[in-house]
Each structure stands twice: as C-alpha cells, then as structure tokens.
N, C-alpha and C positions, 0 to 999 in steps of 0.2 A: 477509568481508562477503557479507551475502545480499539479492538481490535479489529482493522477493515482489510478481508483480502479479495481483491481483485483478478477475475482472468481476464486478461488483456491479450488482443489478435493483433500480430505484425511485429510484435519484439524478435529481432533477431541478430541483435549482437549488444555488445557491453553498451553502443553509445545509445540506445536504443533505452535499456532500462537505464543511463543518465537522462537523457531527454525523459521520459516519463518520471524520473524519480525528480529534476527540477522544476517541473508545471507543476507538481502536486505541492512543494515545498512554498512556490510563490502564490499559488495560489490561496491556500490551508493551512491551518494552524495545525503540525503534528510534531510529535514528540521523535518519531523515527519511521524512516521508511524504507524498504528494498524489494529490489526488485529484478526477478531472474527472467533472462528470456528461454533459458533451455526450459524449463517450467509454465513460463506463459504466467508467470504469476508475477502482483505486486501487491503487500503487505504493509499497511499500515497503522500504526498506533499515535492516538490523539485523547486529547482531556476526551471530548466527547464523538457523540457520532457525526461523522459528514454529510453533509448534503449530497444524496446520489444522483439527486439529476445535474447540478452544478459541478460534481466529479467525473459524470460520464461527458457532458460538455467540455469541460476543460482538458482533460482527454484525448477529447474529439476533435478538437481543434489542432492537435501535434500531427493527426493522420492514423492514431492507434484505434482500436475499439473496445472498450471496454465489453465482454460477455458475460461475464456475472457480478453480483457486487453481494459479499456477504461482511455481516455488521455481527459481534461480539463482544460480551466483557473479557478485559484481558485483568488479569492479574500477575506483576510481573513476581518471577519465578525468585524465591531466595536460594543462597547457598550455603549449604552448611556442608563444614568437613566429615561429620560424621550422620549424613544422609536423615536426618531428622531436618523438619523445617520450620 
C-alpha cells in the first residue's frame, strides 16, 4: 500500500475537497482518500503508487494546483486494547 499526500492551492471549502476528492476517485484506483482545505492538503492511499503527472493533470483540469506530491509505504495501523500491536 501507498501512501500519497498532496498540497493542493485553491481548496477553500468543504465542496472544494468534494470536487477534488471525486476526480481522484474517477479517475484512480484508491483505497481511500480525504482531503482538508483548512490544511491544503489531500491524502491518499492505494494498492500502488500513482502516476504524478496524470494526477497533477487531472487535478489541473478541476481549476486546483496540485504543489507537491509526496509518495510513501503506508502500513495500516492495528488496534489492540492493551497498546501492544
């Protein structure tokens, strides 16, 4: 699993990270995504990693800009009741 977060310029209200959070869904195969505008950020996890010039395009085409794109292993977090994992 990949962990991709994005700073994206011009997020500034809730429909703002809808719009960007439905181009990324129709466009890519991910597992979950969200995305804050008081933050400027959008955060995504998928089997693999994304294509960054086809995700700054597609992006780009809603009116947003994507300004960084950073790519990571994610491993999702277990939960145990007594803080051992």
């Amino acid at each position: 699993m990949i962990k991709t977060t994005l700073k994206i310029d011009g997020m500034m209200c809730s429909m703002c990270e809808s719009h960007i959070n439905d181009t990324v869904r129709r466009d890519f195969q991910v597992k979950k995504i969200s995305s804050s505008h008081s933050k400027g950020i959008t955060e995504i996890i998928s089997e693999g990693e994304l294509d960054e010039t086809a995700l700054r395009e597609a992006i780009g085409k809603t009116g947003y800009q994507v300004l960084e794109y950073h790519a990571e292993p994610y491993e999702k977090k277990k939960f145990s009741l007594f803080g051992r994992g």
